[in-house]
LOTINU-148832 format. One line per 5 residues: number of its first residue (from 1); their letters; for each residue x, y, z of C-alpha. Coordinates in steps of 0.02 Angstrom, whole numbers, m for minus. Example, Ala and Ser with C-alpha at 12.3 -4.5 7.8 and 13.67 -1.06 7.14 Angstrom:
<rs>
1	AS	615/m225/390  684/m53/357 $
</rs>
This chain:
<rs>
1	XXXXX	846/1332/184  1029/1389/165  1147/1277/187  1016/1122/188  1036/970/101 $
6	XXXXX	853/923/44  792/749/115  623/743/20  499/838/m92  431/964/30 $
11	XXXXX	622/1012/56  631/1018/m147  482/1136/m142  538/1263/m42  731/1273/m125 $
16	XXXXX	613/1315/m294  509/1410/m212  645/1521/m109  744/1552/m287  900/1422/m205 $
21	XXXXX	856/1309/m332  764/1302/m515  638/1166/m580  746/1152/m740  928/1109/m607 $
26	XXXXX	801/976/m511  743/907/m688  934/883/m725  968/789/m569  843/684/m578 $
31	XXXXX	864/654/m752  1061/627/m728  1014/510/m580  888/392/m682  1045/367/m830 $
36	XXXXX	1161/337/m685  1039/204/m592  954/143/m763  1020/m47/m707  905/m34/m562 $
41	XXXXX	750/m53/m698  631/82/m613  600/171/m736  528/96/m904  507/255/m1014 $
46	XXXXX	590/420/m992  562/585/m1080  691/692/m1025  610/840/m1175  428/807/m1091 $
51	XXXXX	530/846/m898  643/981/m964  475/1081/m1040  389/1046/m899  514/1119/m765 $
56	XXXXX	547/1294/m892  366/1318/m880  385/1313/m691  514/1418/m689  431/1543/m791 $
61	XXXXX	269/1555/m690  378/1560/m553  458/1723/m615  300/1780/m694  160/1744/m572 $
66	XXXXX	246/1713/m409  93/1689/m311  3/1572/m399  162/1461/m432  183/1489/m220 $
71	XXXXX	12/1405/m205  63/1242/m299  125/1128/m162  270/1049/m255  294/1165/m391 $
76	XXXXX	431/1110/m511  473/955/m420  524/810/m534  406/656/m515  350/492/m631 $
81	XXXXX	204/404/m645  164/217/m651  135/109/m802  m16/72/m739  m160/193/m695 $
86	XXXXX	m168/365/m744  m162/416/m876  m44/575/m887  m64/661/m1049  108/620/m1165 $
91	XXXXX	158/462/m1067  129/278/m1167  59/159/m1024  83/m9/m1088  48/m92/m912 $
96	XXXXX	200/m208/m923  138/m302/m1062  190/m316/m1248  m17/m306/m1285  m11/m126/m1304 $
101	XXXXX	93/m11/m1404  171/130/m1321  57/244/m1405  35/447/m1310  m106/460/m1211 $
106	XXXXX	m193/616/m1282  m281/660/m1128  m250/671/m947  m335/581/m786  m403/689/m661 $
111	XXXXX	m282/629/m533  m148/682/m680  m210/843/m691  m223/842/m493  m40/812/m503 $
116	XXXXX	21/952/m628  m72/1069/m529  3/1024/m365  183/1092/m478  238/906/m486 $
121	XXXXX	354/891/m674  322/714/m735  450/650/m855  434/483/m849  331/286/m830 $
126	XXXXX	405/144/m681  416/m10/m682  247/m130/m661  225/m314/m683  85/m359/m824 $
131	XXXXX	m71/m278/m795  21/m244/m593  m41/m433/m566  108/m457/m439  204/m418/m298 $
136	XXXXX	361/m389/m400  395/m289/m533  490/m395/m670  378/m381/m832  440/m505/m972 $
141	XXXXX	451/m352/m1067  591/m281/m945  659/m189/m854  686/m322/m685  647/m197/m555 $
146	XXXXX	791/m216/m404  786/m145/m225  906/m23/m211  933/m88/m50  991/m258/m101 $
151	XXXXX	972/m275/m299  971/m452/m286  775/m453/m196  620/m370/m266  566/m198/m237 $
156	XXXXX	414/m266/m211  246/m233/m335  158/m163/m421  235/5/m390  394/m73/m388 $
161	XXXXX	481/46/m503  405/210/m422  453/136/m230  635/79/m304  647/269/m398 $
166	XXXXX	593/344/m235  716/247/m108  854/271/m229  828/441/m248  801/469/m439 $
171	XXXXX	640/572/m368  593/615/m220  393/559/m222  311/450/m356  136/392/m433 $
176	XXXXX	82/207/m366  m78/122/m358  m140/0/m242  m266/m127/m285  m181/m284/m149 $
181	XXXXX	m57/m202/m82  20/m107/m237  63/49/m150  124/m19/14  205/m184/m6 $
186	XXXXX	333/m94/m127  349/44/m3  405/m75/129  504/m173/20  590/m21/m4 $
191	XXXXX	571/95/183  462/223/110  303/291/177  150/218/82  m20/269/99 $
196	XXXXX	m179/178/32  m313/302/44  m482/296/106  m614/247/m33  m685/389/m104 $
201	XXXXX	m550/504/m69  m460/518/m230  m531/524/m415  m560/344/m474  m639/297/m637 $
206	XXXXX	m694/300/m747  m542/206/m825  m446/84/m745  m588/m51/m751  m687/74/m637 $
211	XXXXX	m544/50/m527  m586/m145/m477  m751/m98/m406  m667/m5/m282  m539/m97/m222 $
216	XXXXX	m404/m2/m319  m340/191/m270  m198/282/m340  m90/390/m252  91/423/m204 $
221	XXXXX	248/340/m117  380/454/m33  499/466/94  414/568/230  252/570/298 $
226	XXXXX	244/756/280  247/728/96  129/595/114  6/726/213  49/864/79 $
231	XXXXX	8/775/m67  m167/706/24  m195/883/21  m153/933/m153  m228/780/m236 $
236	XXXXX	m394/718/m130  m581/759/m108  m709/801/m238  m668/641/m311  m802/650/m441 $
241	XXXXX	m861/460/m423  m909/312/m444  m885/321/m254  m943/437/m140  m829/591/m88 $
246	XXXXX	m752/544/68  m711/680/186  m542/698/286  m601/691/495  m466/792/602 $
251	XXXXX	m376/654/696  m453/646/863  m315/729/1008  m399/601/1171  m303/441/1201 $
256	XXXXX	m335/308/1061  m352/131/1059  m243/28/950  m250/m146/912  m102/m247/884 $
261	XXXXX	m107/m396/771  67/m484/811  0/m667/777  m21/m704/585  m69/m863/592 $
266	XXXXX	m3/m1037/546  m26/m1001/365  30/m819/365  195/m847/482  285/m683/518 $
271	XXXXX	461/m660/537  519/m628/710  621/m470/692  450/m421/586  356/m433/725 $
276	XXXXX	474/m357/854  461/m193/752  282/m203/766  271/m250/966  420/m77/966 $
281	XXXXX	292/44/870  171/m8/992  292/24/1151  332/193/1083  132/231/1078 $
286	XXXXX	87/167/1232  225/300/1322  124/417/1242  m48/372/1323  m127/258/1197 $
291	XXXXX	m206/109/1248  m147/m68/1180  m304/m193/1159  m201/m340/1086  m287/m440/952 $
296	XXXXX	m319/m620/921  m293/m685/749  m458/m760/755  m512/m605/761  m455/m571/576 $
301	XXXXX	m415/m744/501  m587/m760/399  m590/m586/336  m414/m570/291  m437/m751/187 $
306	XXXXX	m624/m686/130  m530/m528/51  m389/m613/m22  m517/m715/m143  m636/m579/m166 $
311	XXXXX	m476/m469/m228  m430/m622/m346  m600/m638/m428  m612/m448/m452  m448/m441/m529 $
316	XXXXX	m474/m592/m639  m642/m522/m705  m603/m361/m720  m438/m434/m827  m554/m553/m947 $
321	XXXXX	m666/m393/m984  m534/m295/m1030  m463/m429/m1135  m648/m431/m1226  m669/m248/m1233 $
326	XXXXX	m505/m223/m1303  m529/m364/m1413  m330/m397/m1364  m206/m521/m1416  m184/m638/m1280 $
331	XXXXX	m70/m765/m1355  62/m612/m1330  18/m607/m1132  113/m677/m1007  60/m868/m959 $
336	XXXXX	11/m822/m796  m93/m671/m845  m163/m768/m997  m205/m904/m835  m283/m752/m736 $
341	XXXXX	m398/m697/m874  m450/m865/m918  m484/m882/m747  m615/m736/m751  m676/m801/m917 $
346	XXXXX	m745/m961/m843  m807/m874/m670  m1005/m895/m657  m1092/m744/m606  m1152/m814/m474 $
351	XXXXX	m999/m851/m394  m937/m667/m447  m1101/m591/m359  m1060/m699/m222  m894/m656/m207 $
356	XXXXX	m946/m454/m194  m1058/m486/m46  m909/m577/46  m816/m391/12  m982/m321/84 $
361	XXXXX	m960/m437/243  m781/m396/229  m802/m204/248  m963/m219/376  m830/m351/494 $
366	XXXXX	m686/m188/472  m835/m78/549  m875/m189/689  m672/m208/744  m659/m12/732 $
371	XXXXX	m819/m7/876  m692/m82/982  m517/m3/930  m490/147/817  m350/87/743 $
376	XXXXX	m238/m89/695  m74/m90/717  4/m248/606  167/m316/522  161/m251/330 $
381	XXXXX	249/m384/267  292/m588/324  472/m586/292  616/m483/207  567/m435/41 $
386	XXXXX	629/m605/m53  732/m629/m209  689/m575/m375  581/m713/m466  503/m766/m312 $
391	XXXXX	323/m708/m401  358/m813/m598  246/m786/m716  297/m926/m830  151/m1028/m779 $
396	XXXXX	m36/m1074/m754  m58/m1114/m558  m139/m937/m519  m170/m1030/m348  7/m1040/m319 $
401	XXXXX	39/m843/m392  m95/m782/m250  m53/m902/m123  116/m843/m137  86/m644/m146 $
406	XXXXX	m41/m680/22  88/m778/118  210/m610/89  103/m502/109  m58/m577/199 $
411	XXXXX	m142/m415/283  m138/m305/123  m306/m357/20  m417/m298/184  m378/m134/169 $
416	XXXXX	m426/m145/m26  m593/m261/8  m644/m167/151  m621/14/85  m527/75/236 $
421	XXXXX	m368/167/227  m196/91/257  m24/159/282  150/54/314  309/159/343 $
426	XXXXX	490/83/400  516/73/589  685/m6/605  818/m87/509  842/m289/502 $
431	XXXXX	1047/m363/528  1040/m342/345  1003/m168/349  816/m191/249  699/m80/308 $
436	XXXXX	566/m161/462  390/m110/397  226/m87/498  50/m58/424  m92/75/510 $
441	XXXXX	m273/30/471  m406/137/516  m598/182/479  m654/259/313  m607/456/318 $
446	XXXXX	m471/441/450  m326/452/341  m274/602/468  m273/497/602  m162/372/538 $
451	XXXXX	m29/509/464  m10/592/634  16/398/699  133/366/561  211/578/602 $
456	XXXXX	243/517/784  332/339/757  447/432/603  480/556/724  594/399/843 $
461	XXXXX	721/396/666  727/221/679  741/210/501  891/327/378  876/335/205 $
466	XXXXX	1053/272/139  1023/369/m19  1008/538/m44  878/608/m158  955/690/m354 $
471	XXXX	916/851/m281  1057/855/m147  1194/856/m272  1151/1024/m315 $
</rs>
């Protein structure tokens, strides 16, 4: 690519790959970028010796075994992971909390693994709120995680720091999880392409509280969907349990229906200019031969409320048993997560096992809509992405904390509940110049479908990335 700046990771690829560029020069961008942008919080723990050995050792298998290093699909491109998930091998998660020491993990995940033999170089943990209980990322233990977009609003949570890294340009793709909404309500927050994954598609477990009973995947956010495809490719399939393998469908090429959700309710009001992106993605389809069946929000309302609780109780279980198994100091927690946990302590299990059939009914009602449409077209997010310390954690009223995060963000949970996979990407720019999200739902196994959705609307460039990614200083 002589002569190219490059715009994302695929770009950063191929200037390794061709010889333009070496994994040790991208290491020092990105590494001089995070020092630079440090007051943005993203990043919570950098090891710029971990990155640097990382990148020679791509550089030498580059020299030595060019072929294999021309398989890896991002070889020697600089990436972090999340303080929450994983774990990658070297890297202390702490989870945002002051409960855990920042001691090494000694081993790696399988999607970790998945990720150093894609070529990604990880030298470094973002920014999460405690135990990624929010939809901002502004631990008590620091950093405040800012949009680079407007540092005085939230970059959104729990991947907060790896959406604000991304946008910024510190990296050019980044580790996220999404459990609510984790992956793609920071991705909007922050116009990136996020991508929830069908359940079963990527490794899960057997960590991670068995990954919320299946509600939680990890992934990637980036700024392209042909990243986003790419590393679907490098990092999916053969997932290994709890849940079974999911296989990728080629996205059918006959004319689709597409519902669009533009009503959100009473409760859940959207944001007008919200919804005019959403009612312009769905203008730009229709020219291209897809049908439009609009939907009702009675058509949603109970599910979308019936996943919001069932994610609660999940998460507030799963947090109490943690807290037991771990036999953890909770006094040294957060209010609100000591609230959440106690909140899961005094849950009956009747009410949990009640609670799991709703996400049954929740996932069986997903099925029935996608008889009738074969994907949902929807707003990602309510409003702008609001001020930091909108989501405080000083407190007890974990009604108010989820009441809050589903008023922001009120479609994200279904995806989660349901199992199907999601995807928001940026579709226009607000009078402020914050990125205008939209969120893609469709059945289990057609992540395709909704990337060459997602490839079609990126393809209008209603949406520019203000900042360029480390790489393009060199």
């Amino acid at each position: 690519m002589p002569g190219k700046r490059p715009v994302d990771a695929t770009d950063v690829s191929e200037l390794i790959r061709s010889g333009q560029l070496t994994a040790t020069e991208a290491m020092r961008l990105s590494l001089a970028a995070a020092t630079r942008l440090s007051s943005l919080g993203a990043i919570t723990h950098l090891d710029a010796t971990m990155g640097m050995a990382a990148a020679q050792a791509a550089d030498d298998e580059r020299r030595s075994a060019p072929i294999g290093f021309t398989a890896r699909a991002f070889g020697g491109v600089p990436t972090l992971a999340k303080d929450l998930g994983g774990p990658f091998k070297g890297l202390p998660v702490a989870a945002g909390s002051r409960l855990f020491k920042r001691d090494s993990g000694d081993a790696d995940s399988e999607l970790a693994a998945r990720f150093r033999a894609a070529g990604f170089c990880v030298f470094g943990l973002t920014t999460s709120p405690e135990f990624g209980l929010s939809l901002a990322s502004e631990p008590t233990i620091g950093p405040v995680c800012r949009n680079p977009h407007d540092r005085s609003r939230t970059a959104g949570g729990s991947s907060g720091g790896a959406a604000a890294a991304v946008a910024a340009g510190i990296v050019s793709t980044a580790h996220a999880t999404d459990a609510g909404g984790s992956i793609r309500v920071p991705a909007a927050c922050c116009g990136l392409v996020g991508l929830k994954p069908s359940r079963g598609a990527m490794p899960a477990g057997p960590s991670f509280g068995n990954h919320l009973g299946g509600i939680a995947s990890e992934f990637v956010v980036t700024r392209s969907v042909r990243d986003t495809e790419l590393a679907l490719t490098a990092l999916s399939g053969k997932a290994r349990g709890p849940f079974p393998d999911v296989s990728m469908t080629a996205p059918p090429s006959s004319r689709l229906k597409i519902g669009l959700l533009t009503d959100t309710g009473v409760r859940f009001p959207t944001a007008a200019d919200r919804l005019d992106a959403v009612e312009a993605a769905a203008t730009a389809l229709e020219i291209d031969g897809h049908e439009i069946v609009r939907l009702r929000w009675s058509d949603l309302e109970t599910t979308v409320e019936d996943s919001a609780r069932v994610f609660e109780d999940i998460v507030a279980v799963n947090l109490f048993n943690l807290v037991q198994d771990l036999a953890l100091d909770m006094a040294m927690a957060e209010r609100l997560t000591q609230a959440v946990a106690e909140q899961g302590s005094a849950m009956p299990a009747a009410a949990l096992w009640a609670s799991l059939n709703k996400a049954v009914l929740v996932s069986h009602h997903m099925w029935a809509l996608f008889d009738k449409v074969d994907c949902v077209l929807s707003p990602m997010l309510s409003s702008a992405p609001l001020a930091v310390d909108s989501f405080p954690s000083d407190h007890a009223d974990t009604e108010l904390h989820f009441e809050r995060m589903a008023a922001f963000a009120p479609l994200a949970p279904l995806a989660n509940v349901s199992g199907v996979p999601a995807l928001t990407l940026p579709f226009g720019s607000d009078a402020a110049g914050l990125p205008l999200p939209i969120q893609l739902m469709a059945p289990i196994g057609r992540d395709l479908q909704l990337l060459s959705l997602a490839f079609r609307l990126e393809a209008e460039g209603r949406w520019q990335h203000p900042f360029p990614i480390a790489e393009s200083a060199a």
